[in-house]
C-alpha positions as CSV (number, residue, x, y, z in Angstrom):
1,X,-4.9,15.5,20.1
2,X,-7.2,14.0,17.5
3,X,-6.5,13.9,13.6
4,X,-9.0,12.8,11.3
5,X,-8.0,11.4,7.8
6,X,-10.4,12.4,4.4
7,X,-12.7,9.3,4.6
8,X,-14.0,10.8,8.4
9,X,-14.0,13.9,7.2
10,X,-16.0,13.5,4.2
11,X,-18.6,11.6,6.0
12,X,-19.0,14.1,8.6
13,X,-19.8,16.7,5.6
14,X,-22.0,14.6,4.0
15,X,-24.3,14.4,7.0
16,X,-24.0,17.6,7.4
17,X,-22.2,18.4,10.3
18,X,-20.0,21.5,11.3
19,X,-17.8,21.5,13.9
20,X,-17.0,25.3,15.2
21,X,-13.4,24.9,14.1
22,X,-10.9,22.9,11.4
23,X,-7.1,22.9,11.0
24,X,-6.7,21.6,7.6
25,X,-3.1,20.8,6.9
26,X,-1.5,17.5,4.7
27,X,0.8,17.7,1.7
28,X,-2.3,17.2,-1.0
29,X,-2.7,21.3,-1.9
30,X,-5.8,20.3,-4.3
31,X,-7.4,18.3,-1.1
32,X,-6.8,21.2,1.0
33,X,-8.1,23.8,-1.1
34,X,-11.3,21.7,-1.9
35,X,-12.5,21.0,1.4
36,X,-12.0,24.5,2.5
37,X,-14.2,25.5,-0.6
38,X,-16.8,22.8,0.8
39,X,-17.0,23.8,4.4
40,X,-17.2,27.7,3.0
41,X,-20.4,27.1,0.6
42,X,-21.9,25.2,3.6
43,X,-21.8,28.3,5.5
44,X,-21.4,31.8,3.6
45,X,-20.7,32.4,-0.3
46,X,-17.0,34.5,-0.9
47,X,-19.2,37.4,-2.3
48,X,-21.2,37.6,1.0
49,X,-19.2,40.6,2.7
50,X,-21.3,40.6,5.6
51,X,-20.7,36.5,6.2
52,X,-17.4,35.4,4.9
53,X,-13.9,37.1,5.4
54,X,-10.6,35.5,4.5
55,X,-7.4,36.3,6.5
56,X,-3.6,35.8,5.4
57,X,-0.3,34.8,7.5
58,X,0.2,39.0,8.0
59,X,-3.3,39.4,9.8
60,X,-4.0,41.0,13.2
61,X,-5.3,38.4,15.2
62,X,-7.4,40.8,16.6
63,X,-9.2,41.5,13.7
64,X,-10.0,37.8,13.3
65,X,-11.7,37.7,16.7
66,X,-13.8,40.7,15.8
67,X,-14.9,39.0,12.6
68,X,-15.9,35.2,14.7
69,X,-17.5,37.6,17.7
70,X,-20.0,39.4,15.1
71,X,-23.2,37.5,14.6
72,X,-24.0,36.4,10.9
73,X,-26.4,38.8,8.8
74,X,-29.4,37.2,7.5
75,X,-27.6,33.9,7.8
76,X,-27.0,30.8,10.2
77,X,-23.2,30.9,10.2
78,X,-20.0,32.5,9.2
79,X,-17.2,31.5,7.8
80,X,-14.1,32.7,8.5
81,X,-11.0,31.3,6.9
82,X,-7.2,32.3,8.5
83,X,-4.5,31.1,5.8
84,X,-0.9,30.2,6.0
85,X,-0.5,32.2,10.0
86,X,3.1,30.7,10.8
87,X,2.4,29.5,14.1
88,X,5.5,28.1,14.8
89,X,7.4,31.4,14.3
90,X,5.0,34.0,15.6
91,X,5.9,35.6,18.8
92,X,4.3,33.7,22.1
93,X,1.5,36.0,23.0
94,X,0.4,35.7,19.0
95,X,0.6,31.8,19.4
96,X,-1.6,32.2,22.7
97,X,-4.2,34.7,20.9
98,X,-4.2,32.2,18.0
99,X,-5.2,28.7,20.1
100,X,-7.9,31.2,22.5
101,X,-9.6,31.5,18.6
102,X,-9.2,27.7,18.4
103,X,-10.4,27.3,21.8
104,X,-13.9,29.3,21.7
105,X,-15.7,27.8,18.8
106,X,-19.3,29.2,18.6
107,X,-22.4,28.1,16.8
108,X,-23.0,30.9,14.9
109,X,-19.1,30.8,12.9
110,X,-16.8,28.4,11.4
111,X,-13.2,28.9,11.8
112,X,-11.0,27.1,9.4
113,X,-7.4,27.1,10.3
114,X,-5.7,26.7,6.5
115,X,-2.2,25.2,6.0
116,X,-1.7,25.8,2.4
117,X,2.0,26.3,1.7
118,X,3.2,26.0,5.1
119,X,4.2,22.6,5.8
120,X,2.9,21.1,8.9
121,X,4.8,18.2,11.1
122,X,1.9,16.6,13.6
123,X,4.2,14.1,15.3
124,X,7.4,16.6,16.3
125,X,5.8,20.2,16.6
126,X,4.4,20.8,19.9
127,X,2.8,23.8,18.8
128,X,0.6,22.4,16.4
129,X,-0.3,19.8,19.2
130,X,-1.2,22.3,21.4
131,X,-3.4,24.3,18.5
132,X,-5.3,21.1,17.9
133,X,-6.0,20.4,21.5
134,X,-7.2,23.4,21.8
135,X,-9.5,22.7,18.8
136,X,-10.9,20.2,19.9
137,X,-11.7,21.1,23.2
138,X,-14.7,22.9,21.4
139,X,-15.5,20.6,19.0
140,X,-13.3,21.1,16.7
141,X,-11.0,18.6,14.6
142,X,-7.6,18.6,12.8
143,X,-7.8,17.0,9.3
144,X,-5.0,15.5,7.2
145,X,-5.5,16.1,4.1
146,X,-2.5,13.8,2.1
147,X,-2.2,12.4,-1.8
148,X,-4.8,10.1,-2.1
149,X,-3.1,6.4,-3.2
150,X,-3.3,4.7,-6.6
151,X,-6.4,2.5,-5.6
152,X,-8.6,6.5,-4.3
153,X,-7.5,8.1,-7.4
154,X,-8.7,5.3,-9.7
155,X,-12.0,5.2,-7.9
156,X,-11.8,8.9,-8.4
157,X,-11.4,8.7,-12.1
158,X,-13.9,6.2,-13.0
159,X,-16.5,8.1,-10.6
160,X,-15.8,10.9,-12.3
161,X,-16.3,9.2,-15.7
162,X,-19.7,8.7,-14.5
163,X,-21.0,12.0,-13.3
164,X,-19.6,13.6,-16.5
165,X,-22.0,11.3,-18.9
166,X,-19.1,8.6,-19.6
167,X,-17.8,5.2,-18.8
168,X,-14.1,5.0,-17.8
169,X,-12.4,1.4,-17.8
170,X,-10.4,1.0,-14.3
171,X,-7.4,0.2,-16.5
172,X,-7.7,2.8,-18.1
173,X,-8.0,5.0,-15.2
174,X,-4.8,3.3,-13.7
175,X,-2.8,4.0,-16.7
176,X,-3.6,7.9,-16.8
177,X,-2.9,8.0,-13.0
178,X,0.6,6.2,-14.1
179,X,1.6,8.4,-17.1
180,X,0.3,11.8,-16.1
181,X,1.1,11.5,-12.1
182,X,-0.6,11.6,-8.7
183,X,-1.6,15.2,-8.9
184,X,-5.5,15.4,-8.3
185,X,-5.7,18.9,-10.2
186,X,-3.8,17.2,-13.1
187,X,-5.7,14.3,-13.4
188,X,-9.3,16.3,-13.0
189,X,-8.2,18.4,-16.0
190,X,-7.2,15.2,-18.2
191,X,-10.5,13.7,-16.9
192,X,-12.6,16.6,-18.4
193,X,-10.5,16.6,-21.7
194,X,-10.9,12.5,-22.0
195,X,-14.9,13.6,-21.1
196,X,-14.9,16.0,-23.8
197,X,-13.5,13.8,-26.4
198,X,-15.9,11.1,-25.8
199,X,-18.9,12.3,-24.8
200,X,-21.1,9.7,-23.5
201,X,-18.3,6.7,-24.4
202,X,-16.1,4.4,-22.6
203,X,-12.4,5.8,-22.3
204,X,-9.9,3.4,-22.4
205,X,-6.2,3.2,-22.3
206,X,-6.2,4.2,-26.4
207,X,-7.7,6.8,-25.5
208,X,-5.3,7.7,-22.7
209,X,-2.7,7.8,-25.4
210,X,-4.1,10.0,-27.9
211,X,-5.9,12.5,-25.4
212,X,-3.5,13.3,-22.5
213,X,-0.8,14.5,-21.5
214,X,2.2,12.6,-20.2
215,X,4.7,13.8,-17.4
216,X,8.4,13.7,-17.6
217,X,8.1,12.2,-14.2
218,X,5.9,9.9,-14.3
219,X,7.1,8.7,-17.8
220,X,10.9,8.0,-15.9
221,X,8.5,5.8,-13.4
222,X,7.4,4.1,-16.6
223,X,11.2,3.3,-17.5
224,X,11.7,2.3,-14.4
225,X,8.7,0.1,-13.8
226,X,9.5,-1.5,-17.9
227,X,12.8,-2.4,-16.7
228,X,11.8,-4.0,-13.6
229,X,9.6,-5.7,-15.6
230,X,12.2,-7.1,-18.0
231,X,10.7,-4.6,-20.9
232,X,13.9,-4.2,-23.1
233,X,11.7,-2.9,-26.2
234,X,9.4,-1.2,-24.6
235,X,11.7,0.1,-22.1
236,X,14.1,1.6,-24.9
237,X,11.0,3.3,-26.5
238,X,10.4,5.0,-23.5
239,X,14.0,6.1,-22.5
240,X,13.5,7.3,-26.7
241,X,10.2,9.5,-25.5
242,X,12.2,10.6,-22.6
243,X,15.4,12.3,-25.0
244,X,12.6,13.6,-27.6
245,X,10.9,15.6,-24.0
246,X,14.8,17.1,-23.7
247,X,14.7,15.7,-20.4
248,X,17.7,16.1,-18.5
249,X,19.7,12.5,-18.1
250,X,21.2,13.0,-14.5
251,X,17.4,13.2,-13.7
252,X,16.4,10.2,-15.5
253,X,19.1,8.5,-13.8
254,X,17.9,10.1,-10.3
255,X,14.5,8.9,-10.7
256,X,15.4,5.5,-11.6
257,X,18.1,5.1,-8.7
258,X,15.6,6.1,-6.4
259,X,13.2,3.4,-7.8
260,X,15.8,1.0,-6.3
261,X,16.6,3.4,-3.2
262,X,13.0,2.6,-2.4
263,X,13.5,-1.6,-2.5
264,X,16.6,-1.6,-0.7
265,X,15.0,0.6,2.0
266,X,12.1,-1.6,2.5
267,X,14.7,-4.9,1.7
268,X,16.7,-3.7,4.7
269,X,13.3,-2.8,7.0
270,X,12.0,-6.5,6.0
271,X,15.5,-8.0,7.2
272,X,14.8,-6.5,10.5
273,X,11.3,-7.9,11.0
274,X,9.7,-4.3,9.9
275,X,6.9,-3.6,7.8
276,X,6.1,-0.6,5.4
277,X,4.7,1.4,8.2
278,X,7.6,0.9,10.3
279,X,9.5,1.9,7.2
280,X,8.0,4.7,6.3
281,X,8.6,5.7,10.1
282,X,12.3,5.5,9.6
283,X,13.2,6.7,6.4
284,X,10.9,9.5,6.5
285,X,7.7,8.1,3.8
286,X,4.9,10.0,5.8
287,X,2.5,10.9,3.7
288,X,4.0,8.6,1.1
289,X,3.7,4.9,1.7
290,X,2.4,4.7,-1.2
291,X,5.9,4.8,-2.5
292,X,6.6,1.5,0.0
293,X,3.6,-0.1,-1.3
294,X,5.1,0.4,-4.7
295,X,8.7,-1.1,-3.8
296,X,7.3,-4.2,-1.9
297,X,5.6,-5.0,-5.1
298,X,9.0,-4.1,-7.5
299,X,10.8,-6.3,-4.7
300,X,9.2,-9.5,-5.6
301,X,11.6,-11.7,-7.1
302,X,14.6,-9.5,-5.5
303,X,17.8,-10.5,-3.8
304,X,20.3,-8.8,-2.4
305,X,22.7,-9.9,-4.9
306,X,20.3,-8.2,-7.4
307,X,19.9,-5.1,-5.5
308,X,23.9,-5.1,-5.7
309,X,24.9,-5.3,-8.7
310,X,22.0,-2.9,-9.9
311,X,23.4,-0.2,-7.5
312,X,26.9,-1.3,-9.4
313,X,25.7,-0.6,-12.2
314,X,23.7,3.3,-11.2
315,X,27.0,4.3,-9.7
316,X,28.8,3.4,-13.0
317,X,26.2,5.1,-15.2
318,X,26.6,8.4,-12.9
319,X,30.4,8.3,-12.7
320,X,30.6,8.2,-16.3
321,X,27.5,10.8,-17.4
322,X,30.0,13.4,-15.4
323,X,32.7,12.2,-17.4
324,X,33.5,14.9,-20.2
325,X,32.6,14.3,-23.4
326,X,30.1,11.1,-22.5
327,X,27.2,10.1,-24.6
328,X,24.9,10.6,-22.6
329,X,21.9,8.4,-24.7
330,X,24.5,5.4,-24.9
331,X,25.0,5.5,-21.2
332,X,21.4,5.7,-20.2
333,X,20.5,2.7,-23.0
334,X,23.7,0.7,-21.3
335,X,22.0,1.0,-18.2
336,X,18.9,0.0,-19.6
337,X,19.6,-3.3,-20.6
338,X,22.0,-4.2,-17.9
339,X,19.6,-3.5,-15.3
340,X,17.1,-5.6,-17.1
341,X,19.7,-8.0,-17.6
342,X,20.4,-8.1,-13.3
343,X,16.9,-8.5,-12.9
344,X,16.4,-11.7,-15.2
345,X,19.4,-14.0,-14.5
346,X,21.0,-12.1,-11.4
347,X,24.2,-11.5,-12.9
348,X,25.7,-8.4,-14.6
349,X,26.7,-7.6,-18.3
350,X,29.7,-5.4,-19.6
């Protein structure tokens, strides 16, 4: 069983070539549903009734074999798109029917096999194993479609910048990806507002500011990250920005915990002679090594004492935001500066 990644993918397009059949699956649902737009308005437009025909999960598979056995209509191919079928649950003979489409790719249709909501595991389902096999004995190819990591989604941005008319600093491209998250569709629609607002200028992280938006999420990262980095002020201003959002504080403290979560993770991998791959392996990252990347670079300057005594110090913070009647904006600023505190002289605070 072959699985391509984006990069083969993409090229493939680019030159123009079509396999018979593609199983697009990966956790990325912007990705996903791009692509599958790509490969459909290389083949048939969605208002071409004759061409194009979309099937859901409740579908006859019957009918989809009618649809790839007609020839096209005043066209070279057609495109036939079967979303969300639940393989893994269907009954065997519908599993069978389903890899005999994969199987008989022809020149004159393109089958794409669409994982939208349905989450897909490669490595442990031997169903989907046996689908892709079957794929590719005709030419086909499974693609994983995943988040794209911070490096991609930079390039993204400033690439962007420049087919829109503008010129978009890669700090400043870095610093959206941090304060408004990972999300492709989010970022493309803070892209085209940044584009708007300066037409023909160069966006930088000023303009980041005053333009976008900023996600609870990723602004708890940016807690995080301003504590590892020793922040106090600007770590406070942010934990400030995080009550003003009414953002709940057991999440705050979730996000942050699992901030360290990721170090000790990769700490304990590390003390085992492992690396982030093997990491992500074990602790279940696929998809997301980003995350690792993340932590080995938080990790620098690390101990395990540190570790520790900031784990200490999350399980204090929890045990007392469930106490009754806690102030819940004192705990989380406690935190705050003891964690900071851990981190510079690798000692704890009361």
């Amino acid at each position: 069983m072959a699985v391509i990644n984006e990069d083969t993918f993409k090229n493939q397009l680019k030159a123009g070539k079509l396999a018979p059949v593609y199983i697009i699956f990966g956790d990325d649902g912007y990705l996903k549903k791009m692509y599958v737009d790509k490969i459909s308005k290389m083949t048939a437009d969605k208002d071409d009734i004759f061409n194009y025909s979309k099937f859901g999960s409740d579908c006859d598979l019957q009918e989809v074999y009618d649809a790839l056995s007609q020839l096209p209509v005043l066209a070279d191919k057609k495109c036939i798109i079967l979303c969300d079928y639940d393989f893994e649950h269907c009954s065997k003979s519908d599993f069978d029917k389903l890899c005999l489409l994969a199987k008989d790719g022809n020149d004159t249709a393109v089958l794409i096999i669409w994982f939208d909501s349905i989450e897909v595991d490669a490595k442990k389902s031997s169903k989907f194993k046996k689908l892709a096999s079957a794929a590719e004995k005709c030419g086909g190819a499974a693609v994983l479609l995943n988040h794209r990591r911070t490096p991609e989604l930079v390039k993204m941005l400033t690439d962007g910048a420049l087919k829109r008319g503008c010129k978009m600093e890669p700090a400043a491209a870095r610093y959206l990806v941090e304060t408004a998250g990972e999300d492709i569709n989010t970022l493309v629609n803070e892209l085209d507002k940044l584009c708007f607002f300066l037409p023909s200028g160069c966006i930088t992280k000023q303009d980041v500011d005053y333009v976008c938006v900023k996600t609870p999420e990723a602004s708890v990262y940016n807690l995080s990250k301003q504590i590892l980095a020793k922040n106090a002020e600007m770590a406070l201003k942010t934990l400030d920005e995080l009550f003003f959002m009414r953002l709940e504080p057991m999440m705050i403290l979730y996000t942050v915990s699992s901030v360290y979560v990721d170090m000790y993770r990769l700490f304990v991998c590390r003390k085992s002679g492992k690396n982030i791959k093997d990491a992500a392996e074990i602790f279940g990252y696929k998809g997301r090594e980003f995350v690792l990347e993340r932590a080995a670079r938080d990790l620098s300057g690390f101990d395990f004492n540190r570790l520790a005594l900031s784990f200490d110090a999350l399980i204090d913070a929890d045990r007392r935001l469930k106490s009754f009647g806690a102030d819940e904006r004192i705990i989380l600023e406690q935190l705050t500066i003891r964690l900071i505190y851990i981190a510079a002289k690798g000692e704890t605070v009361d």
